[in-house]
C-alpha positions in Angstrom: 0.0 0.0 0.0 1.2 3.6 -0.8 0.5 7.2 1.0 -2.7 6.9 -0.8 -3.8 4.0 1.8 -2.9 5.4 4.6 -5.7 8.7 4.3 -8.3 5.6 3.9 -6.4 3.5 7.3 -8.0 7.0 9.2 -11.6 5.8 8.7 -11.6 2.7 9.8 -11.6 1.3 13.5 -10.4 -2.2 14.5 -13.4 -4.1 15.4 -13.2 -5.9 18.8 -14.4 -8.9 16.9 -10.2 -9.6 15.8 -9.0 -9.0 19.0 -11.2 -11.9 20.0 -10.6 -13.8 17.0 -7.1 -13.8 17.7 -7.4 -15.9 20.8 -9.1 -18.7 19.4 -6.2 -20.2 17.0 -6.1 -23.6 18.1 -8.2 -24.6 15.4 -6.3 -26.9 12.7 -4.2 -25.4 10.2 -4.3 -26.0 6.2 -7.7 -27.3 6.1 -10.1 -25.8 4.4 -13.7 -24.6 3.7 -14.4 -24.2 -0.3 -16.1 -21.4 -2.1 -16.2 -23.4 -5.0 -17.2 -21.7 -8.6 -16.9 -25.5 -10.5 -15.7 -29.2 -8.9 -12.2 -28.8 -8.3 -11.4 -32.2 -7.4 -9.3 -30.7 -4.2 -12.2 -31.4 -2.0 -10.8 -32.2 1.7 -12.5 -35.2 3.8 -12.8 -32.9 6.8 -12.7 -29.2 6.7 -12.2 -27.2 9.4 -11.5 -23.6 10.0 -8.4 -21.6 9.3 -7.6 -19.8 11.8 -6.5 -16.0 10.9 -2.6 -15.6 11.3 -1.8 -12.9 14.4 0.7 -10.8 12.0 -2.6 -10.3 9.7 -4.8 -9.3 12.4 -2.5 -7.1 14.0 -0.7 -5.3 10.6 -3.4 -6.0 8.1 -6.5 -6.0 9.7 -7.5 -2.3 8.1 -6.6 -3.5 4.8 -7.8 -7.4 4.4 -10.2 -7.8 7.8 -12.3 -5.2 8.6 -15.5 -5.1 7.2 -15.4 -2.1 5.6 -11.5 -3.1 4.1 -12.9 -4.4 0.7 -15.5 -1.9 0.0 -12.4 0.8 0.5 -9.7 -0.9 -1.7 -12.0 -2.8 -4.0 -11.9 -0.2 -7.0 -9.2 -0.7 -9.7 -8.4 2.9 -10.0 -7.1 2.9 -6.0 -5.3 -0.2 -6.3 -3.3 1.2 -9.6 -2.4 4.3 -7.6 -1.5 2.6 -4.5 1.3 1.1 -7.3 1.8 4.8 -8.5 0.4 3.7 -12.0 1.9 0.3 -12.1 -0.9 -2.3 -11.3 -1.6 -3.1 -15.3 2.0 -3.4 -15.9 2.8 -5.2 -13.2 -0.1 -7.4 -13.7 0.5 -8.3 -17.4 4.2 -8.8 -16.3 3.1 -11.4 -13.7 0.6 -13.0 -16.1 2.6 -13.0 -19.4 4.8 -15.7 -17.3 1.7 -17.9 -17.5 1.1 -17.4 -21.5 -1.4 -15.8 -23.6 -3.3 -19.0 -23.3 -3.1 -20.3 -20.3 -2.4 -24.1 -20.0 -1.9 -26.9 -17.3 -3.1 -26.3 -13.6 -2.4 -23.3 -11.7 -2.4 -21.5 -8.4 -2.7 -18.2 -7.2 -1.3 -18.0 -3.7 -3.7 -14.9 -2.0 -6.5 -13.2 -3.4 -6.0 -9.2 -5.2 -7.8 -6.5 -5.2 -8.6 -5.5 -8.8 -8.8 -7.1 -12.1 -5.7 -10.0 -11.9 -7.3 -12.7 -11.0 -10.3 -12.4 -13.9 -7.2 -10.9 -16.5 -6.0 -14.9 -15.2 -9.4 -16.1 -15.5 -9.9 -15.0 -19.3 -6.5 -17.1 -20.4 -7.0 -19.9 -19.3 -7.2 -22.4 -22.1 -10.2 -24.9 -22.7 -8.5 -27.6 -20.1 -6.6 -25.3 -17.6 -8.0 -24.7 -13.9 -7.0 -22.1 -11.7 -7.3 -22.2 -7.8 -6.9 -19.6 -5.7 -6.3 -20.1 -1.8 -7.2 -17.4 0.7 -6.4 -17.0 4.9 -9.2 -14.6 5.3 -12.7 -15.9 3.9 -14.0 -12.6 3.4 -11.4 -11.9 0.5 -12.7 -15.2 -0.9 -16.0 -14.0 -0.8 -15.2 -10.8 -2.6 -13.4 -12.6 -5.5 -16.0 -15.2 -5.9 -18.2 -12.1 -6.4 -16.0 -10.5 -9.2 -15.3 -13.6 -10.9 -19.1 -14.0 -11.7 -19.0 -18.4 -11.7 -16.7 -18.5 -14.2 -15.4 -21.6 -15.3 -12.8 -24.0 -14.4 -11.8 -22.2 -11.0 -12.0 -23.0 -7.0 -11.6 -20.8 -4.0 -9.8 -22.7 -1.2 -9.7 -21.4 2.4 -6.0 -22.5 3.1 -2.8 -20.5 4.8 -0.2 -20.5 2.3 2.3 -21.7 4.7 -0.1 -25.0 5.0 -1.5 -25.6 1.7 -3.2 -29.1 1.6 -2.3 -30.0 -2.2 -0.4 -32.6 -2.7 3.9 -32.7 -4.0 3.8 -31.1 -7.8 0.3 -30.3 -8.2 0.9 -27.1 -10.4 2.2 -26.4 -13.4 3.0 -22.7 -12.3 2.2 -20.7 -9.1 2.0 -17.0 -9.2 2.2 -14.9 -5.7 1.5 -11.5 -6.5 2.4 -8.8 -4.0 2.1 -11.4 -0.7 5.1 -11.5 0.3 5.7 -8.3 1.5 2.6 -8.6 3.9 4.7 -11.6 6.0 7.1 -11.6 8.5 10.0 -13.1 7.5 9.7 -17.2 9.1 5.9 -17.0 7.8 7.6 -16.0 4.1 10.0 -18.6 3.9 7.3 -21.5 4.8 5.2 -19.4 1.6 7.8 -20.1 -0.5 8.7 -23.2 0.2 5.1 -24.1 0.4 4.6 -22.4 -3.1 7.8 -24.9 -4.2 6.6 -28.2 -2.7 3.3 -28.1 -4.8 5.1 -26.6 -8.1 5.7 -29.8 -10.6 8.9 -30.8 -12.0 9.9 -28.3 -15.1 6.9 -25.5 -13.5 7.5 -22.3 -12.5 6.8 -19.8 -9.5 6.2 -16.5 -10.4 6.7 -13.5 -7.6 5.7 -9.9 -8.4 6.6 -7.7 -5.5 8.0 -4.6 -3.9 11.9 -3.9 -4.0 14.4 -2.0 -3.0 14.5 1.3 -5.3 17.5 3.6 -6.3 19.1 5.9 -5.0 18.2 8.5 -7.4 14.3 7.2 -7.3 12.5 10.1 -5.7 9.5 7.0 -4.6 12.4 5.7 -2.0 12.1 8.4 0.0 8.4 8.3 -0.2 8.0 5.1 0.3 10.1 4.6 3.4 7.8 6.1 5.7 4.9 4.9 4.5 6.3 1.2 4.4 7.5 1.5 7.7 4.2 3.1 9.0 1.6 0.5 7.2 3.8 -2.3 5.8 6.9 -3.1 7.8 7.6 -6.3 6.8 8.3 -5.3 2.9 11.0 -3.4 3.9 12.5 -6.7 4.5 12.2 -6.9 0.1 14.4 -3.6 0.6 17.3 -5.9 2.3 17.3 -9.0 0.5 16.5 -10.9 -2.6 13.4 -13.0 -2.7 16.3 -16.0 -3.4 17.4 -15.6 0.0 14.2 -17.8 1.0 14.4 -20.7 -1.1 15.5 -23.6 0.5 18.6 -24.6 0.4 17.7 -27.6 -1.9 15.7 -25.6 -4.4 18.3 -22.6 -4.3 21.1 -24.8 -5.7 19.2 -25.8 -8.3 16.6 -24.0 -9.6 17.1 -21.2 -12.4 16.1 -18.0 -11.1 15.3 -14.9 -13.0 15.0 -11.5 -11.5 13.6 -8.1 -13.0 13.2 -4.8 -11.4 10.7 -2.2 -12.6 10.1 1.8 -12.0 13.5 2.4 -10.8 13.8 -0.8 -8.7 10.9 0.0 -6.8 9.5 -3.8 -7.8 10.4 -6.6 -9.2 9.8 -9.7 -10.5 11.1 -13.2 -9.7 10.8 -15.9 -11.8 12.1 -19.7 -10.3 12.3 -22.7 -12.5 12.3 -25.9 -10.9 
């Protein structure tokens, strides 16, 4: 999020309801409860509720949680100038990693706001599926809305750092702008998690925030306002998204990095 977010932060109160919530995680973790738009054939035996993660209740509550937090950031002209202009760029970067024609299974790790996910939706090919996993249900809720039963995809209520898919599952995996809202050990199990379910010969695509230029005027607006709303992307700022692989995958995966808008983001493509 950019200075933009942080005039529509001043509106909103954290609801008691989160405080609460966020005493009540003993509940099973990487289960989930579908909001299914077509038969995925993920379906779980027993599903059981995934319990929101402390960091997001505490950091992210006024962005992803409250009730009020989708109705807010839910417009595509806020999200593109929360990116300063970026989001259909960076989008299209993210998605032109998958093909024009999408093929093979794939899975979006965390829900957007704005278009990306129905952009995704319209390439897929004839026999690709797309499933996208959510912590917070009501995010789910809000993209089954804009995705208007289209077919071929499922919404999963899963953590990313306990997704229930089995080894190789997915021809690609795309995390677009997630990482940046994790503290650092909840990352590294993303990652790896995004790896273990990534077939032989996929890819993982990451498109997130990075540390700009010197001469970039947007570092020295964006340090405050990182710092302020979004703390844990200033860890992006220190080291490379590579850093996080396990050591197993690091070694031998080809990894392919990009930066965009005077290194403000990037992009991070890993072969496995």
């Amino acid at each position: 999020m950019s200075s933009q977010s942080a005039q529509c932060t001043a509106a909103l109160v954290r609801p008691r309801s989160l405080d609460q919530a966020a005493d009540s995680e003993s509940a099973a973790v990487g289960q989930e409860q579908e909001a299914n738009l077509e038969e995925s054939g993920r379906e779980p035996e027993f599903p059981a509720p995934v319990p929101l993660p402390a960091y997001l209740q505490q950091t992210y509550w006024w962005a992803y949680l409250h009730p009020m937090a989708v109705r807010v950031f839910e417009r595509q002209w806020l999200v593109n100038l929360i990116l300063w202009g970026n989001f259909a760029r960076l989008r299209d970067l993210a998605l032109d990693e998958l093909g024009a024609s999408v093929q093979g299974d794939v899975l979006q790790v965390a829900c957007v706001y704005g278009n990306f996910t129905e952009r995704l939706a319209q390439r897929l090919s004839p026999t690709a599926r797309l499933d996208v996993v959510d912590v917070a249900q009501v995010q789910l809720e809000n993209l089954k809305s804009k995705l208007n039963d289209a077919p071929r995809i499922a919404l999963h209520h899963q953590d990313s750092t306990h997704l229930s898919f089995p080894d190789a599952s997915y021809d690609c995996v795309v995390l677009f702008f997630l990482l940046h809202e994790q503290p650092e050990n909840v990352r590294a199990k993303t990652i790896a998690q995004a790896l273990r379910v990534v077939k032989p010969g996929g890819k993982v695509v990451f498109v997130d925030y990075h540390r700009p230029s010197a001469l970039n005027p947007f570092r020295y607006v964006m340090l405050p306002i990182l710092t302020t709303l979004e703390p844990f992307a200033l860890d992006l700022w220190r080291r490379d998204i590579a850093d996080w692989l396990p050591d197993s995958v690091r070694a031998t995966a080809k990894i392919e990095k990009e930066t965009f808008f005077g290194g403000l983001y990037q992009k991070v493509v890993i072969a496995v």
